[in-house]
FIKOLZA-1660 file (N, C-alpha, C; in steps of 0.1 Angstrom, whole numbers, plus 5000, padded with zeros to 4 digits):
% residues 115
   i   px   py   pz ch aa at
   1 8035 7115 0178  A  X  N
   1 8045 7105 0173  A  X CA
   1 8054 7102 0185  A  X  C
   2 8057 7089 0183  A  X  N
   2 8064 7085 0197  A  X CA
   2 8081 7087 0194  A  X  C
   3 8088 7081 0204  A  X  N
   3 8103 7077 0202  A  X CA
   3 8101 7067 0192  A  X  C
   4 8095 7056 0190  A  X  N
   4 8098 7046 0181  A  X CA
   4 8089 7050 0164  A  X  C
   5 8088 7058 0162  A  X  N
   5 8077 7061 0150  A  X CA
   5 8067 7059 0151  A  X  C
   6 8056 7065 0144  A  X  N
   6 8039 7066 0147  A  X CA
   6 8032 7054 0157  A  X  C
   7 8025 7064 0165  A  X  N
   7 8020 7056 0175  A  X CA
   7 8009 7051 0170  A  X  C
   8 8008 7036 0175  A  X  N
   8 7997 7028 0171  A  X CA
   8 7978 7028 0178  A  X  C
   9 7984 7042 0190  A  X  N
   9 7972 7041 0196  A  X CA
   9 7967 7054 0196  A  X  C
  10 7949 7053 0197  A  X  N
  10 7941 7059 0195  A  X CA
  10 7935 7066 0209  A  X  C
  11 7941 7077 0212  A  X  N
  11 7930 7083 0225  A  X CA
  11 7912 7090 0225  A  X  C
  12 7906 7087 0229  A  X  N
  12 7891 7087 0234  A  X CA
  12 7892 7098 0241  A  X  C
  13 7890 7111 0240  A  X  N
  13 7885 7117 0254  A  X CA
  13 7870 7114 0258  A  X  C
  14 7872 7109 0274  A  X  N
  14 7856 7106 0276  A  X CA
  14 7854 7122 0282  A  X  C
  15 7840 7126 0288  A  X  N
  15 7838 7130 0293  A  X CA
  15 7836 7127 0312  A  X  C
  16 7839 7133 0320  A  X  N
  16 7838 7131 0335  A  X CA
  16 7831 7129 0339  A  X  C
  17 7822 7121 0351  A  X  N
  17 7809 7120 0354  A  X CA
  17 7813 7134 0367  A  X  C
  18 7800 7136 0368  A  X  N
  18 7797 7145 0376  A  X CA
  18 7794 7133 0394  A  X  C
  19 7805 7140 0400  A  X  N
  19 7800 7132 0414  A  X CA
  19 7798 7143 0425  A  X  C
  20 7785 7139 0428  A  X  N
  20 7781 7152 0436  A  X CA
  20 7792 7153 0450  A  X  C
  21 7788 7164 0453  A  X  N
  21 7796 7173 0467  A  X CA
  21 7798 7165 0479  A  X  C
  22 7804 7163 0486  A  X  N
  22 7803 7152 0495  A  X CA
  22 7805 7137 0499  A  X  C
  23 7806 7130 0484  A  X  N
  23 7810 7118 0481  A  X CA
  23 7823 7112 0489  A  X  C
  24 7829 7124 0482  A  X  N
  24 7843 7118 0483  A  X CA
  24 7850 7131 0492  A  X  C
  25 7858 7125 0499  A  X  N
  25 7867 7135 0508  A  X CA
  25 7882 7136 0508  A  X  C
  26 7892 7149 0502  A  X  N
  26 7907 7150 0500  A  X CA
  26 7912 7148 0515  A  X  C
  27 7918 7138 0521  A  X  N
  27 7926 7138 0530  A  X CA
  27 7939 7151 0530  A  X  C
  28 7934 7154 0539  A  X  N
  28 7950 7165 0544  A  X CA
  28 7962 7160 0543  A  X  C
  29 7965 7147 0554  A  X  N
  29 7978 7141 0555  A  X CA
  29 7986 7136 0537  A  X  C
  30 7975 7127 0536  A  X  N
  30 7981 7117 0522  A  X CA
  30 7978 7125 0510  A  X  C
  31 7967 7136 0512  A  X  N
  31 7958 7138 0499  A  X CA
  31 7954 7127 0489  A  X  C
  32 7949 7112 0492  A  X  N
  32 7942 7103 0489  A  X CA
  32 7931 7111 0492  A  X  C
  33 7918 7103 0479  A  X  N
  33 7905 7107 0483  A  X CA
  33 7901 7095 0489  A  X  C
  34 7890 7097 0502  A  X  N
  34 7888 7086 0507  A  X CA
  34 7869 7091 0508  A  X  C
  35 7863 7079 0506  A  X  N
  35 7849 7075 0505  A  X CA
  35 7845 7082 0521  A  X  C
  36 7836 7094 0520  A  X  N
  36 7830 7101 0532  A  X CA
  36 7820 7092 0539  A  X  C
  37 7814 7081 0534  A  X  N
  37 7807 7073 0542  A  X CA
  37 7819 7067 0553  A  X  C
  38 7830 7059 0545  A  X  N
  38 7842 7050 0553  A  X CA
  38 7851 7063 0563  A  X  C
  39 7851 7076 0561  A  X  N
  39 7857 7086 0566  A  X CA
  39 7848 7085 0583  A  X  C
  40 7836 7084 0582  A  X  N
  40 7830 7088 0592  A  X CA
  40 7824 7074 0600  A  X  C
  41 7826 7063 0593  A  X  N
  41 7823 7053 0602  A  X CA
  41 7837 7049 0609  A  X  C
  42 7853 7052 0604  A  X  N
  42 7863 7057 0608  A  X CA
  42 7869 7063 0620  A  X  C
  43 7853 7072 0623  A  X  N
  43 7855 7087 0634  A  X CA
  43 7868 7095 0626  A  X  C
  44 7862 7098 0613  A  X  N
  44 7871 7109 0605  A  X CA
  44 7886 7109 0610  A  X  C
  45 7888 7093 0603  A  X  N
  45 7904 7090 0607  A  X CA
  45 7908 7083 0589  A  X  C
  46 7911 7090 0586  A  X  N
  46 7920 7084 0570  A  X CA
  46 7926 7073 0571  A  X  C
  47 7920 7060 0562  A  X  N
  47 7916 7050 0561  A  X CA
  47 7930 7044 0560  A  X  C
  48 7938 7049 0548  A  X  N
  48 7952 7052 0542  A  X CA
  48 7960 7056 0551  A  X  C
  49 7964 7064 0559  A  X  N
  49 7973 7070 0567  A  X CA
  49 7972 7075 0577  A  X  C
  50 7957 7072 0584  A  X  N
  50 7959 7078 0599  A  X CA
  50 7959 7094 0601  A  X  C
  51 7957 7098 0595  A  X  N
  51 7952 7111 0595  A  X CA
  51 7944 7113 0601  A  X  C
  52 7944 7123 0612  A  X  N
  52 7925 7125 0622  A  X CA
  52 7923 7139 0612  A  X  C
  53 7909 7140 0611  A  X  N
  53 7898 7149 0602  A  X CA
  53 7895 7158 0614  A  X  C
  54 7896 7166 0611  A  X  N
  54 7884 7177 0623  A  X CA
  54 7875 7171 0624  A  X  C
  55 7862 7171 0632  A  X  N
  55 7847 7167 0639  A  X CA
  55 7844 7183 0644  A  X  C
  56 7829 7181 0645  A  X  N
  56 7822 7192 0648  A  X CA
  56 7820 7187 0658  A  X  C
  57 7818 7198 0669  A  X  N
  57 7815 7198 0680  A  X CA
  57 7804 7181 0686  A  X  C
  58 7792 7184 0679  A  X  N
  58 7781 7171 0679  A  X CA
  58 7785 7159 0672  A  X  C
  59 7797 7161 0665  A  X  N
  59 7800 7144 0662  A  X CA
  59 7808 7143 0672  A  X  C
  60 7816 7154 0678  A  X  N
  60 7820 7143 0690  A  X CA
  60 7812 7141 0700  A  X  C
  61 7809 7152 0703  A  X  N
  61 7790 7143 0714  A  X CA
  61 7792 7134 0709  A  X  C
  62 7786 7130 0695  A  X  N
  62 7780 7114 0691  A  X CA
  62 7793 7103 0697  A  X  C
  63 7800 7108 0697  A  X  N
  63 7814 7098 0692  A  X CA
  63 7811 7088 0710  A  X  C
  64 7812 7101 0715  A  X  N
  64 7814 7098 0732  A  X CA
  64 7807 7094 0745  A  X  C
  65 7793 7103 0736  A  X  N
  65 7784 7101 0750  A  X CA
  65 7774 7085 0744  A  X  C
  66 7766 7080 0752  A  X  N
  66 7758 7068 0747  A  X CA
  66 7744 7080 0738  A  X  C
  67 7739 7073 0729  A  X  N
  67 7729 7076 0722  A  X CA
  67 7717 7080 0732  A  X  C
  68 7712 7094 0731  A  X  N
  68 7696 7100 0737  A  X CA
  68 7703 7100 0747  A  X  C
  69 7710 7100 0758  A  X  N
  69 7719 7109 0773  A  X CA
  69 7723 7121 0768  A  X  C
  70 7726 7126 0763  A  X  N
  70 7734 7139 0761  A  X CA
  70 7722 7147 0765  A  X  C
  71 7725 7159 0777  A  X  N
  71 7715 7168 0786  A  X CA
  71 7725 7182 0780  A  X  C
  72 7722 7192 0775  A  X  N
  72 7732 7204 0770  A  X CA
  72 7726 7211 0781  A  X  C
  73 7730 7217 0792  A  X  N
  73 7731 7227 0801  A  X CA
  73 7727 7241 0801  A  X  C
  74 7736 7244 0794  A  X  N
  74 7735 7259 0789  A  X CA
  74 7733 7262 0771  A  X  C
  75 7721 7259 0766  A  X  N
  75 7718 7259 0752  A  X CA
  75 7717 7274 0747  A  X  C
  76 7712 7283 0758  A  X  N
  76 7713 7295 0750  A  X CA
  76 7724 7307 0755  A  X  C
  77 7738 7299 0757  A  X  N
  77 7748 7308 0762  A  X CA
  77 7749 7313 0751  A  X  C
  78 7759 7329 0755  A  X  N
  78 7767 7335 0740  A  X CA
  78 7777 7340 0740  A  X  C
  79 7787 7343 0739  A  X  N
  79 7798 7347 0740  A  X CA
  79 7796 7363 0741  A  X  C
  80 7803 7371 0750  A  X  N
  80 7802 7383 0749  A  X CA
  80 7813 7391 0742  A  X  C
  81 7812 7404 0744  A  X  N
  81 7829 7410 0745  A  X CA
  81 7829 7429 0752  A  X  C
  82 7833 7420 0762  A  X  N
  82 7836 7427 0774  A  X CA
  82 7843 7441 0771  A  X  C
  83 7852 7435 0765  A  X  N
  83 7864 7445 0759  A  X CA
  83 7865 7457 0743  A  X  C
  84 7853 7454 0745  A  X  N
  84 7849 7462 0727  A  X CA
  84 7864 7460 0718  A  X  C
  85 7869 7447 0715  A  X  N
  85 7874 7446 0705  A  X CA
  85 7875 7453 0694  A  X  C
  86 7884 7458 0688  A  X  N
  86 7887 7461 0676  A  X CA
  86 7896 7454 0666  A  X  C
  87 7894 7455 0655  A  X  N
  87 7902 7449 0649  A  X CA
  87 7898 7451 0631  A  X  C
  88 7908 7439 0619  A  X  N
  88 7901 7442 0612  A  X CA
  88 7885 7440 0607  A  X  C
  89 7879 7431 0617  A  X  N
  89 7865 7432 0623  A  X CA
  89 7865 7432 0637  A  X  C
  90 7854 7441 0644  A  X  N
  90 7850 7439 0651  A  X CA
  90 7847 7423 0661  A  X  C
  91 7849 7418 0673  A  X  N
  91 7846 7407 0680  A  X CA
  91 7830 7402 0674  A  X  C
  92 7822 7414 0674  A  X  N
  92 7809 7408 0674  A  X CA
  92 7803 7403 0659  A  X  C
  93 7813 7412 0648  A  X  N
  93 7810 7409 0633  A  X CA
  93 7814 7395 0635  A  X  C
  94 7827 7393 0644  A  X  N
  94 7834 7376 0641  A  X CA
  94 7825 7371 0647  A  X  C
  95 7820 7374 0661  A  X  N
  95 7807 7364 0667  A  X CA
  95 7800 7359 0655  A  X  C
  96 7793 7368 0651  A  X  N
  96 7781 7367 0641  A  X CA
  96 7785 7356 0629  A  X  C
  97 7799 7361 0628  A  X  N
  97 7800 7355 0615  A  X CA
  97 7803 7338 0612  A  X  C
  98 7808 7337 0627  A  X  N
  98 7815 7323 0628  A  X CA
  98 7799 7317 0636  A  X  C
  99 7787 7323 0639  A  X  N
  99 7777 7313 0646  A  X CA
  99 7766 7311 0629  A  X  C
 100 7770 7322 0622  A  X  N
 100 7764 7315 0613  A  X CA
 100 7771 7305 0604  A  X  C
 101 7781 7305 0602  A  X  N
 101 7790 7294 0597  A  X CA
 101 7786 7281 0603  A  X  C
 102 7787 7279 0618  A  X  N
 102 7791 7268 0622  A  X CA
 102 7772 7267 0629  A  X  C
 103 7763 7273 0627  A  X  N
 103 7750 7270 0632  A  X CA
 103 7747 7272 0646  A  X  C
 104 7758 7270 0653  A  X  N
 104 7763 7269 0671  A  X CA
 104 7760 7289 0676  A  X  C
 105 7758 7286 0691  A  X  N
 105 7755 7300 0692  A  X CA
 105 7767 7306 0696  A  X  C
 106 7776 7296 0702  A  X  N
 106 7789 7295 0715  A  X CA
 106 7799 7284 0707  A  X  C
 107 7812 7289 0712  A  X  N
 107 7824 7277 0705  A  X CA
 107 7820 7267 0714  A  X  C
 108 7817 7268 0724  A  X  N
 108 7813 7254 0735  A  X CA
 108 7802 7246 0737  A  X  C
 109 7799 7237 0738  A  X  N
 109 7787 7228 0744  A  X CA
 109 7789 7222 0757  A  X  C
 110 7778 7225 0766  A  X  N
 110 7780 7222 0775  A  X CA
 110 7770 7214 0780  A  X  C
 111 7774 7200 0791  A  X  N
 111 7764 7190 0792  A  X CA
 111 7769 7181 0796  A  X  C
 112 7759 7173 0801  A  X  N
 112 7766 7160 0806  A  X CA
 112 7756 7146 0798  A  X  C
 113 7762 7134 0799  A  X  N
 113 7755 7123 0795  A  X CA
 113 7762 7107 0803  A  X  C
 114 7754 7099 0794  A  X  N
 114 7764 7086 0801  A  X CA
 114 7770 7078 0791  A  X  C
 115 7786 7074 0792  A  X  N
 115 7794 7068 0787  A  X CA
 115 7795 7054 0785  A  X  C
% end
């Protein structure tokens, strides 16, 4: 019932369409969702507010070097630890755990190409 006596309207609950994973992207800055196709033709810059997105390492290769130049140097570097870290993990649990996360063997890429 409203402020002015019975309401004249009728609510529908619909049900939500299912939009798969990856569609759409929450901006950090605005928290607007913004279309992940328009996010990345952008260079993961929020369409709405200027917001820069993180990039993985190889979209900035892509961003920077010209297409098929990019030469990677050292592809099978790895990060060591010298220092037998301790912690609440071990260095090398975090190695492992962050090369399977991110696919990469090393936080770095290294290489040259033409711009």
């Amino acid at each position: 019932m409203s402020l002015f006596g019975k309401s004249n309207y009728t609510f529908i609950k619909v049900k939500r369409k299912e939009i798969p994973i990856g569609v759409w992207t929450k901006c950090p800055g605005c928290e607007s969702p913004a279309y992940s196709k328009e996010l990345k033709n952008n260079l993961n810059v929020c369409p709405k507010c200027g917001f820069h997105l993180s990039v993985t390492a190889g979209e900035r290769i892509e961003h920077l070097i010209d297409e098929g130049t990019f030469n990677e140097t050292d592809p099978d570097m790895v990060s060591a630890d010298p220092l037998g870290f301790q912690g609440p993990k071990t260095y090398k649990e975090k190695l492992k755990q962050d090369q399977e996360s991110t696919g990469l063997k090393d936080a770095v890429i290294t290489g040259y190409g033409e711009i």
